[in-house]
N, CA, C and O of each residue as an XYZ file, in Angstrom:
428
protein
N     -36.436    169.117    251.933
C     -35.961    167.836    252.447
C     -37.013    166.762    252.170
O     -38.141    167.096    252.531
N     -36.908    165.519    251.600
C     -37.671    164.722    251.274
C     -37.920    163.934    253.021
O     -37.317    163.863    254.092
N     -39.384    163.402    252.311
C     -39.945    162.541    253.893
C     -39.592    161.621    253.644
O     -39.727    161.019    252.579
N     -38.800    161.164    255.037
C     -38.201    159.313    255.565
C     -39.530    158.435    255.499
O     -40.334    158.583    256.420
N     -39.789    157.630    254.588
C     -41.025    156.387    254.314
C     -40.771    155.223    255.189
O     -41.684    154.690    255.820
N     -39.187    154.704    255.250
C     -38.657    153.382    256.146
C     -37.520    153.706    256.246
O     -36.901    154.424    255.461
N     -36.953    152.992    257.656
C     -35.305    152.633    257.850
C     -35.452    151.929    258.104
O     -36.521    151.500    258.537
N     -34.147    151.224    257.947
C     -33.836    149.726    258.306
C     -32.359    150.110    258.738
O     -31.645    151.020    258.317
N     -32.130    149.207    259.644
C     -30.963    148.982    260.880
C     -30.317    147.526    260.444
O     -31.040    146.640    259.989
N     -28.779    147.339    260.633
C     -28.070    146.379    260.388
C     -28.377    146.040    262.202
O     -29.086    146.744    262.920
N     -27.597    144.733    262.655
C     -28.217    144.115    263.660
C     -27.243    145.119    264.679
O     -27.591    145.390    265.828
N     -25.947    145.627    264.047
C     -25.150    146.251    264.995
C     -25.085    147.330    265.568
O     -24.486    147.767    266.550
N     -26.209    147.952    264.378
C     -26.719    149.231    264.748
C     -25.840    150.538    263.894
O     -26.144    151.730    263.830
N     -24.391    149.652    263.152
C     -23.416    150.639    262.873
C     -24.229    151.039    261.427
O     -23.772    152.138    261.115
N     -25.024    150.711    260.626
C     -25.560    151.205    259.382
C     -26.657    150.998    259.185
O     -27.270    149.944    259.353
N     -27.180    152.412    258.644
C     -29.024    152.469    258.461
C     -29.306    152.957    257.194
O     -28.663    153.852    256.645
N     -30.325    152.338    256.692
C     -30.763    152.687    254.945
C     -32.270    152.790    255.387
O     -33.093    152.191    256.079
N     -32.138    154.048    254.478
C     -33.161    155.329    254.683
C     -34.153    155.574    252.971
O     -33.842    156.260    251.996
N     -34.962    154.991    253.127
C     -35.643    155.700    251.871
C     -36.394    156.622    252.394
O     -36.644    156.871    253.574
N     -36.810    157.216    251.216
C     -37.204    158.838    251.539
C     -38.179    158.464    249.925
O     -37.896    157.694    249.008
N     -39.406    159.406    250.123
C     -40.735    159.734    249.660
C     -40.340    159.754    247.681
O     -41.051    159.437    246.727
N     -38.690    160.360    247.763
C     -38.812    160.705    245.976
C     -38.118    159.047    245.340
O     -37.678    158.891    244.200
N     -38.186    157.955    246.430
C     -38.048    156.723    245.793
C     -36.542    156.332    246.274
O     -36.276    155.135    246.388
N     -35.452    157.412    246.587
C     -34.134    157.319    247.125
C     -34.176    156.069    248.145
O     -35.147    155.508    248.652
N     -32.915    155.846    248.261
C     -32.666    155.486    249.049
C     -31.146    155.311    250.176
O     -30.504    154.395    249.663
N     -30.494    155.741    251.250
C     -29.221    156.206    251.605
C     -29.000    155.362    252.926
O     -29.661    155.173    253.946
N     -27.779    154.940    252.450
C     -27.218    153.798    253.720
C     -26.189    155.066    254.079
O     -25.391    155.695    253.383
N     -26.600    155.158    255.584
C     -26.378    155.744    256.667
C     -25.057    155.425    257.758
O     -24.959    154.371    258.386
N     -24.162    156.464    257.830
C     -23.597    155.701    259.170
C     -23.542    156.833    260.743
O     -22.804    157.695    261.221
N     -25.216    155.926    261.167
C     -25.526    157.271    262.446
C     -24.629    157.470    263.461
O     -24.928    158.184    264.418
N     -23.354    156.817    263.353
C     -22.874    157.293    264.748
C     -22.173    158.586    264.272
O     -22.145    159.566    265.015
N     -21.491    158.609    262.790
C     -20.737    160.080    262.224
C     -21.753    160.874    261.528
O     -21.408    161.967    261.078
N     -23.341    160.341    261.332
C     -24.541    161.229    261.027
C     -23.794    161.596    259.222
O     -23.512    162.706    258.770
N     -23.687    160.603    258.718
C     -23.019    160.736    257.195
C     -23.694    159.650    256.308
O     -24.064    158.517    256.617
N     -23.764    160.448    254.865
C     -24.602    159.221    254.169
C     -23.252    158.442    253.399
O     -22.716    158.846    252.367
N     -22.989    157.621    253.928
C     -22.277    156.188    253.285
C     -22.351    156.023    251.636
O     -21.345    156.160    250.940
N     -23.349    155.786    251.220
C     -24.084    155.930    249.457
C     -25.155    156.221    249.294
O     -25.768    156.166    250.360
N     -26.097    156.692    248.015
C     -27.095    156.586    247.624
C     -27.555    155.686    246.845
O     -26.776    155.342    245.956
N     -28.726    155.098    246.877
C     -29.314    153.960    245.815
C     -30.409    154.779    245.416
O     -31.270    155.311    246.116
N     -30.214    154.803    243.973
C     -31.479    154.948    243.171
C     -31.602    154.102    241.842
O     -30.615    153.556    241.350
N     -32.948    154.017    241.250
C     -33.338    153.371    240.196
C     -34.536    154.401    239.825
O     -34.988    155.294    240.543
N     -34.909    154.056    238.579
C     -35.584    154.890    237.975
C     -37.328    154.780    238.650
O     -38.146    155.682    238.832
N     -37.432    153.221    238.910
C     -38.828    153.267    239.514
C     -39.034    153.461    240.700
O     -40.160    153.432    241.196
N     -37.957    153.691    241.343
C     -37.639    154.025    242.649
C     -37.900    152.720    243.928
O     -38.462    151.673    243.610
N     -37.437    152.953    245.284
C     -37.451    152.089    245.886
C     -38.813    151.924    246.689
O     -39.544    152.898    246.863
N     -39.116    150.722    247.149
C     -40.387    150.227    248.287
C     -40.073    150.155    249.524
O     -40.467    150.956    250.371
N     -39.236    149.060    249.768
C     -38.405    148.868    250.787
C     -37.364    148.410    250.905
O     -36.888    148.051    249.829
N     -36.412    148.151    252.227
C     -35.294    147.479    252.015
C     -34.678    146.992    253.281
O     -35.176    147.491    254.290
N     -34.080    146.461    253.399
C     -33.790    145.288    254.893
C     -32.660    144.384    254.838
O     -32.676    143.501    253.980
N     -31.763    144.473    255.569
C     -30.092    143.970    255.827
C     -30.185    142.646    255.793
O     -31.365    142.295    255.794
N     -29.598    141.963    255.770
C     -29.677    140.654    255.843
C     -28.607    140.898    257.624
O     -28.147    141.945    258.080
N     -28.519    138.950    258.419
C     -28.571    139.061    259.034
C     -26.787    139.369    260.007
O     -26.587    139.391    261.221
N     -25.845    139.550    258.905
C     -24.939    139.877    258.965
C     -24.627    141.104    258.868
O     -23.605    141.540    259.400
N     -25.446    141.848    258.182
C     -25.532    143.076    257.908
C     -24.290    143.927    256.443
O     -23.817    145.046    256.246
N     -24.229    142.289    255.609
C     -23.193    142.515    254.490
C     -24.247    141.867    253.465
O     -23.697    141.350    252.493
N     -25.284    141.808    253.477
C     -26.454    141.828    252.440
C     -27.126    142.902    252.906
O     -27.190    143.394    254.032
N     -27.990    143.414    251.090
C     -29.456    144.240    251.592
C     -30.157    143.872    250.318
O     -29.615    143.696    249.227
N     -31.100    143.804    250.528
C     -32.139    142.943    249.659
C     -32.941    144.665    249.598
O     -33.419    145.171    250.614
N     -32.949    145.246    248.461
C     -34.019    146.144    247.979
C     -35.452    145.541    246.918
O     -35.603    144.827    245.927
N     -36.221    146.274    247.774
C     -37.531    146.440    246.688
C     -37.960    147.174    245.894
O     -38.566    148.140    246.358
N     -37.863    147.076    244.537
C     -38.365    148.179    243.781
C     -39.659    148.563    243.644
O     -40.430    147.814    244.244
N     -40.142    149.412    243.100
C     -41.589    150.133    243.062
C     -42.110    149.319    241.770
O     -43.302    149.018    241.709
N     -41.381    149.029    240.928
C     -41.859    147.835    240.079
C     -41.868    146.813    240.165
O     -42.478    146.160    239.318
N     -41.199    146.174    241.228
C     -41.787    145.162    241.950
C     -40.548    143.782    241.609
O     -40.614    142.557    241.509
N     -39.493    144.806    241.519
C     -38.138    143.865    241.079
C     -37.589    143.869    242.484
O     -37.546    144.807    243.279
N     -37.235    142.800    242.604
C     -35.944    142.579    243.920
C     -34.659    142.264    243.888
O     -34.250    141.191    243.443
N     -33.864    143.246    244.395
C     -32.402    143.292    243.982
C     -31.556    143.073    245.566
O     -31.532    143.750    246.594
N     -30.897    141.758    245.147
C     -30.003    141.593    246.594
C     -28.623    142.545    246.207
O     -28.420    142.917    245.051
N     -27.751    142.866    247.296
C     -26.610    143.259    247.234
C     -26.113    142.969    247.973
O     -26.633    142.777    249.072
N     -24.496    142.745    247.656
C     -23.657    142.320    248.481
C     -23.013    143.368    248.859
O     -22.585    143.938    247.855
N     -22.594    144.169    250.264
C     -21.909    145.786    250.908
C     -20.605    145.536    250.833
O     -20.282    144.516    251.442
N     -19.776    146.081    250.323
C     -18.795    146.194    249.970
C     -18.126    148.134    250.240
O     -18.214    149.162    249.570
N     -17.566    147.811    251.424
C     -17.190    149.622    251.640
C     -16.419    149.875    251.636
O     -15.556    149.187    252.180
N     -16.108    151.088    251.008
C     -14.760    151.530    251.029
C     -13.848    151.419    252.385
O     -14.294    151.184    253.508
N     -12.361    151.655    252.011
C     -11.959    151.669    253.449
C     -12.113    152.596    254.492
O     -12.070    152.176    255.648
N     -12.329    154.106    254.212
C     -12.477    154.698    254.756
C     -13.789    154.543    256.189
O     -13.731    154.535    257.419
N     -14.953    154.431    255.081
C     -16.228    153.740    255.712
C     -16.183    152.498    256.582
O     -16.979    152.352    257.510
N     -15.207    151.564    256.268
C     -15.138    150.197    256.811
C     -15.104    150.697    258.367
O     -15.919    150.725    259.289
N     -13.771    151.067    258.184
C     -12.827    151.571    259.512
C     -13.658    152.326    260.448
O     -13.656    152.071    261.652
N     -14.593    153.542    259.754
C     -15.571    153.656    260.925
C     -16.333    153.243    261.431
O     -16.704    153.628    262.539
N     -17.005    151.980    260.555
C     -18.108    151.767    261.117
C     -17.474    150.258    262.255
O     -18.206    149.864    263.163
N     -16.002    149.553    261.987
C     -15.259    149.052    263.075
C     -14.652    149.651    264.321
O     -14.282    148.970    265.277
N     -14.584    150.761    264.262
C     -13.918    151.515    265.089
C     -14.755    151.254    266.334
O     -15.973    151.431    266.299
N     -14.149    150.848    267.401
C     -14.779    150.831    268.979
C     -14.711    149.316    268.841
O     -14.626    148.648    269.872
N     -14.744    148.648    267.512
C     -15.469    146.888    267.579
C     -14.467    146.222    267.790
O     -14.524    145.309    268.615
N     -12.889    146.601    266.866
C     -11.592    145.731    267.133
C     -10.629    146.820    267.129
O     -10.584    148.000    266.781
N      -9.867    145.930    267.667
C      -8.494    147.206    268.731
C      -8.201    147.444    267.517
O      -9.029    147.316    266.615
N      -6.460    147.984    267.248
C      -5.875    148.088    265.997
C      -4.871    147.073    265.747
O      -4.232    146.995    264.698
N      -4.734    146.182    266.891
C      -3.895    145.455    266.414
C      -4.912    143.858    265.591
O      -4.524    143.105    264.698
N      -5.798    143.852    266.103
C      -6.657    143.023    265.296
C      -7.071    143.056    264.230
O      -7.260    142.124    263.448
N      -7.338    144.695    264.048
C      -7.503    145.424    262.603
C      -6.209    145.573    261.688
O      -6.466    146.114    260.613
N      -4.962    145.239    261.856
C      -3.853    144.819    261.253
C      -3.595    143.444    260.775
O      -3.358    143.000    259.651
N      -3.727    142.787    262.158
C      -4.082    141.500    261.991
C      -4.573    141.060    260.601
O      -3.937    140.565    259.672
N      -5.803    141.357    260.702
C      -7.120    141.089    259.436
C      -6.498    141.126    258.225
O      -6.227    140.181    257.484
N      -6.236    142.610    258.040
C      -6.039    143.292    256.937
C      -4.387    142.770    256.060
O      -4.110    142.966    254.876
N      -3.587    142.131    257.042
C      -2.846    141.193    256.258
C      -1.209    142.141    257.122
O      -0.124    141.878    256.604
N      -1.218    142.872    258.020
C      -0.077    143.620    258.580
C      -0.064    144.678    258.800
O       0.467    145.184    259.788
N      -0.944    145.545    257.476
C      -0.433    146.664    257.338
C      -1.915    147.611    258.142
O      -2.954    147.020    257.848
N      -2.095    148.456    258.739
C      -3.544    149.509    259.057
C      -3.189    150.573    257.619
O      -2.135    151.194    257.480
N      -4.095    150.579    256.860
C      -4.804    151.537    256.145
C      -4.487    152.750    256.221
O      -4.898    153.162    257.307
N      -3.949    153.596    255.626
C      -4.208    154.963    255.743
C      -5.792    155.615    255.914
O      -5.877    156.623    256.616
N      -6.523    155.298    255.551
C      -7.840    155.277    256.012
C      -8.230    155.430    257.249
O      -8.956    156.363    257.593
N      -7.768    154.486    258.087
C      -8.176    154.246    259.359
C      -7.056    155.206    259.925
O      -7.577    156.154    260.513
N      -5.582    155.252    259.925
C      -5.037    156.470    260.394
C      -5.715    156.846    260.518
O      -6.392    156.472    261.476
N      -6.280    158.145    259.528
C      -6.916    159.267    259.292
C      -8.075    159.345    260.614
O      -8.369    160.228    261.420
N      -8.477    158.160    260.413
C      -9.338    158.594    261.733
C      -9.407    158.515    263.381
O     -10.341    158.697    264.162
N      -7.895    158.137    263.594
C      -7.629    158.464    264.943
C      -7.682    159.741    265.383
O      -7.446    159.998    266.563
């Protein structure tokens, strides 16, 4: 198992990005204890930190490049990491009428 170097926490607490010692790096979702994605690059990562919405993450590379990203999650992922935040009829609402088979799935 590689050693955790930094985490970083979105402000909501629903997603955490985890680098680890071989340069990785894995956005987290601790309440289902599941890794969301992996980020890697060849020079591997330094650090990394959410922006304040928690739909940016600004990575640091070991070469000393800085790469913003914009989070973009699947639906499956979305839905959990909303789940507890908006009822389902709000989460219909949003989404234009229809709830996701996605989010089914996880009632």
């Amino acid at each position: 198992m590689d050693r955790v170097v930094d985490v970083s926490f979105t402000s909501n607490r629903l997603l955490a990005a985890v680098i680890y010692d071989d340069g990785t790096a894995r956005l987290w979702d601790p309440v289902r204890r599941e890794v969301v994605t992996t980020l890697t690059r060849e020079a591997g990562i330094r650090a990394i930190a959410f922006g304040a919405t928690g739909d940016r993450l600004a990575v640091l590379h070991r070469d000393s490049t800085l790469e913003l990203r914009h989070l973009v999650l699947a639906p499956r992922e979305s839905c959990a990491l909303v789940a507890g935040e908006v009822s389902r009829a709000a989460l219909v609402e949003a989404l234009g009428g229809d709830e996701p088979a996605a989010c089914r799935d996880l009632r």
